[in-house]
ROSE-4610 file (N, C-alpha, C; in Angstrom, 1 decimal, always signed):
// ROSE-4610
residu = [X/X/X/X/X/X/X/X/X/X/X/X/X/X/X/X/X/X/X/X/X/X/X/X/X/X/X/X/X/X/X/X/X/X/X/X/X/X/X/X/X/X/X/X/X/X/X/X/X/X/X/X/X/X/X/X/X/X/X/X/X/X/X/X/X/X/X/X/X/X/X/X/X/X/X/X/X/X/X/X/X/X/X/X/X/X/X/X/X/X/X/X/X/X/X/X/X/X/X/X/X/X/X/X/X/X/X/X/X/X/X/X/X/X/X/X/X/X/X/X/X/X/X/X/X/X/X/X/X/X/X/X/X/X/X/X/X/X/X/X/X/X/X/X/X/X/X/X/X/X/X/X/X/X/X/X/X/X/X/X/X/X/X/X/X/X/X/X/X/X/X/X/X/X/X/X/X/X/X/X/X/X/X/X/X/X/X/X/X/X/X/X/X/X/X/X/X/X/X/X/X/X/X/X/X/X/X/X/X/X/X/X/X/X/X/X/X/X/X/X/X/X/X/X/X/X/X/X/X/X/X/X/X/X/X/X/X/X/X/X/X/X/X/X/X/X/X/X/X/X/X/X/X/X/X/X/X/X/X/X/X]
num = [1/1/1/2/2/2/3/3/3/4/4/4/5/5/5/6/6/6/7/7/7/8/8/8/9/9/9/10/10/10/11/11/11/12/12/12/13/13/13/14/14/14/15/15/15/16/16/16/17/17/17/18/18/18/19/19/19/20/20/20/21/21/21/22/22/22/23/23/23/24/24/24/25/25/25/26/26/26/27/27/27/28/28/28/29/29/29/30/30/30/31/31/31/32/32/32/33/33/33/34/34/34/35/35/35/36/36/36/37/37/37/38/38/38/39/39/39/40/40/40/41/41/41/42/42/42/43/43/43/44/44/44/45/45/45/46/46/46/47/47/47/48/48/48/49/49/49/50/50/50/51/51/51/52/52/52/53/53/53/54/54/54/55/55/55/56/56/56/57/57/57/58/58/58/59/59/59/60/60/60/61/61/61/62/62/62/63/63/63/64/64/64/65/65/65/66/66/66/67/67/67/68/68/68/69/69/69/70/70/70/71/71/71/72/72/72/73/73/73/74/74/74/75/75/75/76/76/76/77/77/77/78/78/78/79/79/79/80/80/80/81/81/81/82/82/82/83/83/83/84/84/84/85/85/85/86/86/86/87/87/87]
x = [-32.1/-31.2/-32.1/-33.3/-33.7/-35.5/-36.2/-37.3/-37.4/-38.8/-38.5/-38.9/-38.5/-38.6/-36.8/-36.5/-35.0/-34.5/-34.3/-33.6/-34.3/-33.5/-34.2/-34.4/-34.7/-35.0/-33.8/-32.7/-31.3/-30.6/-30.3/-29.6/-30.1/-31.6/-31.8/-31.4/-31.4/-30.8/-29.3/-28.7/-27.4/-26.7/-27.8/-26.9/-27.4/-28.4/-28.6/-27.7/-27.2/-26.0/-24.5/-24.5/-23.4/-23.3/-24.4/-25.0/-24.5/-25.1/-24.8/-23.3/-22.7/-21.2/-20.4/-18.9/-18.0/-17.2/-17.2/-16.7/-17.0/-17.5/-17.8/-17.2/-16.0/-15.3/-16.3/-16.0/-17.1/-17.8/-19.3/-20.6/-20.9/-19.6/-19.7/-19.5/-18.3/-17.9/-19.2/-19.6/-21.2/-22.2/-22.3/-23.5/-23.2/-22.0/-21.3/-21.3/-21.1/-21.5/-22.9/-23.8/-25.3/-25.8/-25.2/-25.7/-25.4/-24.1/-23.5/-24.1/-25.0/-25.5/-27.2/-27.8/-29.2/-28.7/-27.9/-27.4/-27.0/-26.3/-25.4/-25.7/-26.7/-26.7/-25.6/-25.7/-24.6/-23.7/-22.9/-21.7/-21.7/-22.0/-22.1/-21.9/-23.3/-22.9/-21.7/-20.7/-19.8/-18.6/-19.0/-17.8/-17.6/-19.0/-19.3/-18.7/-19.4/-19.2/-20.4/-20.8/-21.9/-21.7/-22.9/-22.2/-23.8/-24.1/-25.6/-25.8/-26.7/-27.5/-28.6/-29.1/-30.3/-31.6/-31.9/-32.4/-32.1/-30.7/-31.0/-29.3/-29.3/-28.5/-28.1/-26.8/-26.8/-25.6/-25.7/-24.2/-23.3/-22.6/-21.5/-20.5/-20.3/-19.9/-19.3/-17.3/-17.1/-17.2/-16.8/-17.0/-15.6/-15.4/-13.9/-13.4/-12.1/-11.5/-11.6/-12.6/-12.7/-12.9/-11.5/-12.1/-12.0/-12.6/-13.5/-14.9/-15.4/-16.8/-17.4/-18.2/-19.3/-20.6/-21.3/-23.1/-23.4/-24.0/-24.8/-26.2/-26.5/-27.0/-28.3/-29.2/-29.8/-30.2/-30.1/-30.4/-31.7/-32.7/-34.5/-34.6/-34.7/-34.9/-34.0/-33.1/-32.5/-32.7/-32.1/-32.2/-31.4/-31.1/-29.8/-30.2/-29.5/-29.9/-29.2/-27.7/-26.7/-25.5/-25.0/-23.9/-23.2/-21.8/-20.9/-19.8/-18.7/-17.9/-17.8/-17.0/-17.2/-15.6/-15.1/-14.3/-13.9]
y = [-53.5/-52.3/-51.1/-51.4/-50.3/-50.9/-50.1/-50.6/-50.5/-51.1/-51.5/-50.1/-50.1/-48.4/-47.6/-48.1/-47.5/-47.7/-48.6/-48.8/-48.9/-48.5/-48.1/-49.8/-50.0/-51.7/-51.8/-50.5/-51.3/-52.0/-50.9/-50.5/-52.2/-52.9/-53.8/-55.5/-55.0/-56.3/-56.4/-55.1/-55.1/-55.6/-55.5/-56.1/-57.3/-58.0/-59.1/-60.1/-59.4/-60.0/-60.1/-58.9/-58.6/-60.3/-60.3/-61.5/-62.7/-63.2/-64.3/-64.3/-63.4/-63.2/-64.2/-63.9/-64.7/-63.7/-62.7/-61.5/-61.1/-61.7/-61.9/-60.4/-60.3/-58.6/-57.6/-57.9/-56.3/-55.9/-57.4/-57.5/-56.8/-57.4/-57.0/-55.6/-54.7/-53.2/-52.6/-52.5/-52.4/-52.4/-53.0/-52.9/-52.6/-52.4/-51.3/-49.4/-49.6/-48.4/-47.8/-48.9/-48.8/-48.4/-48.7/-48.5/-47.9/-46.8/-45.5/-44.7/-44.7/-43.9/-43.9/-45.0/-44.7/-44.6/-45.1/-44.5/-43.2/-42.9/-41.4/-40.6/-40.3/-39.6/-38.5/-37.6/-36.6/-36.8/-37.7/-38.4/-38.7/-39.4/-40.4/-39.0/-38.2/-37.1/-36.5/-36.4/-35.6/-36.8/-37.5/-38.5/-38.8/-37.9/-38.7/-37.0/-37.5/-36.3/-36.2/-35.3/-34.9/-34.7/-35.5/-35.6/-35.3/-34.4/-34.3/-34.9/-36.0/-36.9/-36.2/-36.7/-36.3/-36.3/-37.2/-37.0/-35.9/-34.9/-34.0/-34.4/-34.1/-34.3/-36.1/-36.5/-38.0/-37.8/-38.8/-38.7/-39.8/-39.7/-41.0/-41.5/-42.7/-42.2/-44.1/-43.7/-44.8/-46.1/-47.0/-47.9/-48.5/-48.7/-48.9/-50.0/-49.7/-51.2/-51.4/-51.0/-51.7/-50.7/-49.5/-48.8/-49.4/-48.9/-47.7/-48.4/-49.3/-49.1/-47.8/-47.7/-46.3/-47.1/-46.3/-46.5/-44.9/-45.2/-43.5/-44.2/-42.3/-42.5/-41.2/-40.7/-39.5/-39.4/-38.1/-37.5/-37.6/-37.6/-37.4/-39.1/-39.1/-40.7/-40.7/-41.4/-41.3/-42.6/-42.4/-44.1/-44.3/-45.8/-45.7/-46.1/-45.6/-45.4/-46.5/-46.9/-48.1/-48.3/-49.2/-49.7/-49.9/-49.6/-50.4/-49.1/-50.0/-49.4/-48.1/-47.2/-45.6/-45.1/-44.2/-43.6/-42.2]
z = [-1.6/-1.9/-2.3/-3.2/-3.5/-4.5/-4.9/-4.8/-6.4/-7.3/-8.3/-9.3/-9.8/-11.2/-10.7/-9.6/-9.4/-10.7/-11.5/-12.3/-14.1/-15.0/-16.4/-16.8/-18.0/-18.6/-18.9/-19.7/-19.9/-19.0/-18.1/-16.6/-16.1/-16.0/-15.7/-16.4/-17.5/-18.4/-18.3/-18.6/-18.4/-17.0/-15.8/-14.5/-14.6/-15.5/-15.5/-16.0/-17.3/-17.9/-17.0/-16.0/-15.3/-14.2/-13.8/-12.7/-13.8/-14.3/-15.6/-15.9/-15.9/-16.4/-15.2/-16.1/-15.2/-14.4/-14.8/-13.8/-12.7/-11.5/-10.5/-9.8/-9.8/-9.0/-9.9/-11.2/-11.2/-11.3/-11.1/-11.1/-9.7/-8.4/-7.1/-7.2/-7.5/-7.7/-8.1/-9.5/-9.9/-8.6/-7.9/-7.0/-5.7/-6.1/-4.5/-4.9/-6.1/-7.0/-6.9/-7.4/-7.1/-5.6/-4.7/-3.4/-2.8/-3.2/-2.7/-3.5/-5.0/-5.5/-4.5/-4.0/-3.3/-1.8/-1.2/+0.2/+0.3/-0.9/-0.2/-1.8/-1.9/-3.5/-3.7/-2.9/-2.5/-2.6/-1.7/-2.2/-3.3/-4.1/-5.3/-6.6/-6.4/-7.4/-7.5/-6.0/-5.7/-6.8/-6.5/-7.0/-8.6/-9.2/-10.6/-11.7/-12.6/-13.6/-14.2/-15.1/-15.5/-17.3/-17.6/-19.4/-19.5/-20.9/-21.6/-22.7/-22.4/-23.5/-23.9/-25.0/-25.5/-24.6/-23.4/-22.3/-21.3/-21.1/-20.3/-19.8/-18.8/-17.8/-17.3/-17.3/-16.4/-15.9/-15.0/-13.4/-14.2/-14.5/-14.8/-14.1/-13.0/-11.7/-12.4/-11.8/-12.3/-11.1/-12.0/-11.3/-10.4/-9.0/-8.1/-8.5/-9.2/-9.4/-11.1/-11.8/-13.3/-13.9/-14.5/-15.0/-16.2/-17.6/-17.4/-17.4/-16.7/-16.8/-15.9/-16.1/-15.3/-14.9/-14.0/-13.9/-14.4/-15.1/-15.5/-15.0/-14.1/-13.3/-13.5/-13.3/-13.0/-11.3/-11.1/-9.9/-9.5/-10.2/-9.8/-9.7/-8.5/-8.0/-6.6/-6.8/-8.1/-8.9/-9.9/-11.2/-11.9/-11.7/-12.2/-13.8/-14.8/-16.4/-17.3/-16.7/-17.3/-17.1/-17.3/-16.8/-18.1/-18.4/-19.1/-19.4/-20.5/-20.8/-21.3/-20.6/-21.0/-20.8/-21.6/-21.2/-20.7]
């Protein structure tokens, strides 16, 4: 799907835990998320919202099916930053 530094060390543990979990629908939603954000960034931005962290700028683009998790996301990459519950 995408090559390795795409993703932050949270962003990476946290879909690790997602993998490991029993929630199978939203580990799959999650990485249908992930792949419309490096397939179609355009789209994906279009679809997300834009919140300012102390880092700058991040895409918060929810996730289909389970709200409210999100992937927050940055545009320069793009990379995805983390996954979880947001409202």
């Amino acid at each position: 799907m995408s090559t390795e530094g795409d993703y932050s060390q949270v962003a990476d543990a946290q879909l690790d835990d997602l993998e490991q979990g029993d929630d199978t629908d939203l580990y799959n939603a999650v990485l249908d998320a992930i792949e419309l954000i490096f397939r179609a960034p355009g789209q994906a931005q279009a679809l997300s919202t834009a919140i300012t962290t102390r880092e700058g700028i991040a895409m918060r683009l929810p996730v289909a099916g389970h709200p409210p998790h999100k992937v927050f996301w940055s545009t320069a990459g793009p990379r995805i930053e983390a996954i979880f519950s947001h409202p």
